[in-house]
C-alpha positions in Angstrom: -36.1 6.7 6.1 -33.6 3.9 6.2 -33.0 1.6 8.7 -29.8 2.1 11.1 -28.4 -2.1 11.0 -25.9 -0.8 13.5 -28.3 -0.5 15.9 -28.3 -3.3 18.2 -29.9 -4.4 22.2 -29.0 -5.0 25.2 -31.0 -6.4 28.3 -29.2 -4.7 31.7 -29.1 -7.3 34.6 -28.3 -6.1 37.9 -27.1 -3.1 39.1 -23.5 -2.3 37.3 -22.0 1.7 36.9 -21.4 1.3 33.0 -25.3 0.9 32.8 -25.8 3.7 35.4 -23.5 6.4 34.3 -25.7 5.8 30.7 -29.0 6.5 32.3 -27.9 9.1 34.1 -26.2 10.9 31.0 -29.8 10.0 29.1 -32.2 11.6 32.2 -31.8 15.0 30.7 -34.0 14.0 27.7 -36.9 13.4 29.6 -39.1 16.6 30.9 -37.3 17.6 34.5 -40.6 16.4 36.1 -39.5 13.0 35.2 -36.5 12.6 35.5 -34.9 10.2 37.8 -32.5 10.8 40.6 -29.7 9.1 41.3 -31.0 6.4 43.7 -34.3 5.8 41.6 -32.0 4.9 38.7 -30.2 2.2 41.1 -33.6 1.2 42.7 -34.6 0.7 38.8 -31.5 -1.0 38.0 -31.4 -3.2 40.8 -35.2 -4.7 40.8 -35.2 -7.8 39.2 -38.5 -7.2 38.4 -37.9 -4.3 36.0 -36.8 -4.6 32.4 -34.0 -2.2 31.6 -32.8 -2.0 28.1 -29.8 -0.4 26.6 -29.8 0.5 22.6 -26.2 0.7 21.3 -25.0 1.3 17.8 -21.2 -0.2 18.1 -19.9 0.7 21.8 -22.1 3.5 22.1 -25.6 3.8 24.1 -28.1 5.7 22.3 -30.9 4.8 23.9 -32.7 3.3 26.6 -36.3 1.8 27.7 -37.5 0.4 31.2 -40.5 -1.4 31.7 -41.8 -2.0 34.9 -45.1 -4.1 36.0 -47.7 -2.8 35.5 -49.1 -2.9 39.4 -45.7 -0.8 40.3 -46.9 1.5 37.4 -50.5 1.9 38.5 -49.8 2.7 41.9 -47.2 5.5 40.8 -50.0 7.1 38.4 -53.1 6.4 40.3 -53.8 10.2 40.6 -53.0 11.1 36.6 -54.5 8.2 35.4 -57.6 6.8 37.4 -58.5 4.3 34.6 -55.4 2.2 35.0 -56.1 -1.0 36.4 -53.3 -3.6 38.1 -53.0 -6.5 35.8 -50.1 -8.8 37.6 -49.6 -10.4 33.8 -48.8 -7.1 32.4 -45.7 -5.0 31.5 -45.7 -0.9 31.3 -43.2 1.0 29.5 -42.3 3.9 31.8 -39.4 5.6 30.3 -37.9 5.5 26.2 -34.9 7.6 25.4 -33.3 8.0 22.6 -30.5 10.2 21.5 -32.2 12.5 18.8 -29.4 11.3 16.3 -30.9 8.2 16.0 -34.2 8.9 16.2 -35.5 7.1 12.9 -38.7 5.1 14.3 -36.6 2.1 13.4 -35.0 2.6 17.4 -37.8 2.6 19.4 -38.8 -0.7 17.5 -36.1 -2.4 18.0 -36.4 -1.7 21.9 -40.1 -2.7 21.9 -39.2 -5.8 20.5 -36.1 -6.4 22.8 -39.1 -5.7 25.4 -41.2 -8.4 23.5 -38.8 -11.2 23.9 -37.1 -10.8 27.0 -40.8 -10.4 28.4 -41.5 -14.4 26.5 -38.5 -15.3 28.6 -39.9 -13.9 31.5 -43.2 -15.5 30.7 -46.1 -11.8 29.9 -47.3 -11.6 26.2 -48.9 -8.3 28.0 -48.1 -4.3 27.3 -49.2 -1.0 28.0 -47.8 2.4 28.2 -48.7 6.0 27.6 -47.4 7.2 24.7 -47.2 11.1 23.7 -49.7 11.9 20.7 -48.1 15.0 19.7 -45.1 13.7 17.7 -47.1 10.9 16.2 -45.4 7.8 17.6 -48.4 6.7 18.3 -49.4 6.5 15.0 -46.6 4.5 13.8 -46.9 2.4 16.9 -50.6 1.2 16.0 -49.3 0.9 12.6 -46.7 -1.4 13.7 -48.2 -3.6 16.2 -52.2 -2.8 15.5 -52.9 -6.4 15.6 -52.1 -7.1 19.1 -53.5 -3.9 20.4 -56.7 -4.5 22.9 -56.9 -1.1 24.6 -56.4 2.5 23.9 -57.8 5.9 24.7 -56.5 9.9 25.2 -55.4 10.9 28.0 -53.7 14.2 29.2 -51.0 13.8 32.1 -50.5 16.8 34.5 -46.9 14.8 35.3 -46.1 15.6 31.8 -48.0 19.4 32.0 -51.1 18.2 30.8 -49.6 16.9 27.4 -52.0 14.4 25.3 -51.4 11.1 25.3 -53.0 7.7 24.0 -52.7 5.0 26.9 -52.0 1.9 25.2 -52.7 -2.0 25.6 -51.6 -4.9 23.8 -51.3 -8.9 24.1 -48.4 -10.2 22.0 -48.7 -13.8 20.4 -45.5 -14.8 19.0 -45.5 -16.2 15.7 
């Protein structure tokens, strides 16, 4: 697997239809249960609290990641996930897309560390998410960043139809 160098990031600030016409074209490759509507993805856009990130390779979106805070993401999965806890120094990944074209393990790192940085900026060195176990981007994700990882354990989601996941926790230290 070679990495895609065209492949580049882009943090989203603010509400702006070139970044919501590309969410909205990339909702369909999340299960229908969670997919946005139209006025979540301007609620998400427009929170200056969220993290949205675009992947692009040349003019082109190809993928996409929002984080939220974690309190916002425990309150929305109190009832799948019961373990959670609110940490207000702590980032969750909510949603990753990526068009299945560029789907190399190399894109979802590259968003993870656009996440990384832009969350130094904003002051958190904290991360969780649930991650799907069944196509083994977990595995290359503990590979990856097994260092800073401080938390995980399965989990199955009934928002996702009871699919297996491994919630997730890390504390970043930059180098």
């Amino acid at each position: 697997m070679q990495e895609d160098t065209d492949l580049h990031t882009v943090i989203v600030h603010g509400f702006n239809e070139q970044a919501f016409e590309a969410i909205t074209k990339l909702e369909p490759l999340f299960p229908i249960k969670i997919q946005d509507d139209k006025s979540k993805i301007k609620h998400n856009l427009n929170e200056p609290t969220y993290i949205n990130i675009f992947l692009k390779k040349d003019k082109q979106i190809v993928g996409y990641l929002l984080a939220t805070p974690q309190n916002d993401a425990v309150k929305e999965l109190r009832k799948d996930d019961p373990l959670m806890r609110e940490d207000d120094q702590r980032y969750y990944i909510d949603k990753v897309a990526v068009l299945p074209l560029h789907r190399d393990g190399y894109a979802f790192v590259r968003l993870v560390d656009a996440l990384l940085e832009e969350m130094g900026v904003r002051g958190f060195n904290r991360l969780s998410s649930h991650i799907l176990s069944t196509n083994g981007l977990h595995k290359t994700i503990k590979k990856i960043w097994r260092k800073y990882l401080t938390d995980t354990r399965e989990i199955s989601l009934a928002m996702h139809d009871n699919a297996h996941f491994e919630y997730m926790e890390f504390t970043y230290i930059r180098k």
